[in-house]
N, C-alpha and C positions, 0 to 999 in steps of 0.2 A: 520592539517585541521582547529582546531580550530581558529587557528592564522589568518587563510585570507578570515572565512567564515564571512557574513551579522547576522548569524545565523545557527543551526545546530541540529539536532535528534539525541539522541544515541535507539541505538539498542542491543537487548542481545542475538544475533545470537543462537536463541533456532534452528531456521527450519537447519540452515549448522551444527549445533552440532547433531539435529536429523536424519540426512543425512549420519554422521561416523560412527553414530552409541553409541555417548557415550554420557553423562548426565550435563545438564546444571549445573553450581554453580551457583545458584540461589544469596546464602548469598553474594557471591565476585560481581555476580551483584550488589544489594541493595547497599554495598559498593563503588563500582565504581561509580555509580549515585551520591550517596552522596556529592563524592568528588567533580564531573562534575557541579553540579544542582547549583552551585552558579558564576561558567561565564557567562559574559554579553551575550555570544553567543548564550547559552544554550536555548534553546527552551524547548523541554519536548523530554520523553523519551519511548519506549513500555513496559507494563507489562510483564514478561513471560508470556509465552503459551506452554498448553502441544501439539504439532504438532500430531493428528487425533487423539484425546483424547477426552471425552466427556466433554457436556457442565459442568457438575459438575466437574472435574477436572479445566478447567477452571476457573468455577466462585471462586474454591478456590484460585488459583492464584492470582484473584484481589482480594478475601478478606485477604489474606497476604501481601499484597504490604504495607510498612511500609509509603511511601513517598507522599501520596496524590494523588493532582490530575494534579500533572505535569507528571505522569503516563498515558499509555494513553490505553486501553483494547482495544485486540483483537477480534471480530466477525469473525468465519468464515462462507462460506459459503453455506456449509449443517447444520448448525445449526441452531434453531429454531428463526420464526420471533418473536415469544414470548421474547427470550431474546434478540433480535438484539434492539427492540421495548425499553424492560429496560433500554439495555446499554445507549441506543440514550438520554435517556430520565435521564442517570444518572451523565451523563461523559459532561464534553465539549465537548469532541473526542474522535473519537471511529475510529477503523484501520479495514478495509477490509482485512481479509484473505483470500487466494486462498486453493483449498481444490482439493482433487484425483475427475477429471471429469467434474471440472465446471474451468479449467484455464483460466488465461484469457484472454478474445479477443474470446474466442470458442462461439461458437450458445447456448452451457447448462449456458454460464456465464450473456449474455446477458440475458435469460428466466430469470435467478434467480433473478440480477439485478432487472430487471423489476419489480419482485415482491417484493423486497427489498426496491426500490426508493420510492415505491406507499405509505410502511406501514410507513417509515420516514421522509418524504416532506408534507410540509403545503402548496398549492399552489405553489409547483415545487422547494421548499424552504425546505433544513432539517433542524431538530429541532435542529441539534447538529453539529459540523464539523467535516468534513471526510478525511479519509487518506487512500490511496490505495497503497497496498502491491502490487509490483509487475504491480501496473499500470500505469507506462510513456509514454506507447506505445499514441502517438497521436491520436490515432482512438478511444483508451478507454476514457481518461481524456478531452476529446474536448467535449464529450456525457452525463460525470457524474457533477453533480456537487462539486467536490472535491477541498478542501482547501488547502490540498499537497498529493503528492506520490511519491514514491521512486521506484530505479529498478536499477539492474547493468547492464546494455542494454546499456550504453555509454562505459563501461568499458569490455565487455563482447566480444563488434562488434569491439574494438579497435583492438581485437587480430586477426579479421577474416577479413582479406584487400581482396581486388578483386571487385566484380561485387554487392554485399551486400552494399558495401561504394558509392562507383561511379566512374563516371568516370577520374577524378582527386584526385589521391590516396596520402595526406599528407605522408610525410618522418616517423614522428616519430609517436606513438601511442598516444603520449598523444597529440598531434594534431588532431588527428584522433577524441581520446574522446572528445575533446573540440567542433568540427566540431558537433559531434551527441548531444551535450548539448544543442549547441545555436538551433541547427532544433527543441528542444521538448522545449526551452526556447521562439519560436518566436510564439506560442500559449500559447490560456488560457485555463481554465477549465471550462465546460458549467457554466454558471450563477444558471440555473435554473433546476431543472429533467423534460426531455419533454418527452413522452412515445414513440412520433413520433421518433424520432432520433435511440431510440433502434429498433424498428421496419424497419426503413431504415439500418441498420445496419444491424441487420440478413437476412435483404433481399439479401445484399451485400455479407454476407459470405456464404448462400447459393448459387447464383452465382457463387463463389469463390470454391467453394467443401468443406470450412471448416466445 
């Protein structure tokens, strides 16, 4: 991947290691970063996170992180505007976590949202860049103002052909994902946090039944 990207995130798959059930190696992280953090491609990487762990579990996490600030801290989102406010205020970047109740694209993620955008935008403008865990969905990133986000949603739908894809069904999968790359590649990320946008939005998913 490295080989044919513009550029490129590592990740330290804490939430799919807290999914099996068994425990991150942190050190073999720090390790692997090290190795990584010097290609041209390299972009930055996310701190661990302890997945529904409190914010002081957490904030130890970034105060162990040996590699600075090509590291990037996670906020999730039941945890306090007080530290969301710090992070913003500490980091160049800071990564939106999804949390049990508020997923997202739901009507509790848009409320949160709301109150999120408000405490970290200067005139519709955050103080720091953003990165959304799990939010490619077009309907979310068209709304926020996010500098990137990630999601296996092209990789995911690959697997799931039928009436979800359309009605011209590519042969191989990875055609498939490609087709779902360029639809969430041929938009951008709001410029600005407008409040109006969130409130059309939950207007919609109440409509919707969501």
């Amino acid at each position: 991947m490295a080989e044919v990207s513009h550029s490129f995130i590592l990740d330290n798959g804490a939430f799919s290691v807290w999914k099996s059930g068994q425990t991150l190696d942190v050190p073999g992280y720090y390790q692997w970063i090290d190795k990584w953090r010097f290609h041209p491609g390299f972009d930055w990487c996310l701190i661990p996170d302890v997945i529904e762990g409190s914010e002081e579990e957490n904030d130890s996490e970034i105060n162990n992180w040996p590699l600075g600030q090509i590291g990037v801290p996670v906020w999730h989102l039941n945890e306090s505007i007080e530290r969301l406010v710090r992070l913003a205020n500490e980091w160049p970047r800071i990564a939106f976590g999804s949390t049990s109740g508020m997923e997202p694209g739901s009507r509790k993620f848009w409320g949160r949202m709301a109150v999120v955008m408000d405490a970290i935008c200067s005139e519709g403008q955050p103080v720091c860049k953003l990165h959304g865990l799990r939010m490619l969905s077009i309907d979310i990133f068209t709304n926020l103002p996010l500098s990137s986000a990630d999601s296996a949603v092209a990789a995911l739908l690959s697997f799931m052909p039928g009436d979800r894809f359309g009605m011209y069904l590519p042969k191989r999968e990875s055609q498939i994902a490609n087709v779902i790359a360029d639809r969430i590649e041929a938009h951008s990320s709001a410029p600005i946090w407008n409040p109006s946008q969130s409130i059309t939005v939950q207007q919609e998913l109440k409509l919707c039944g969501h």
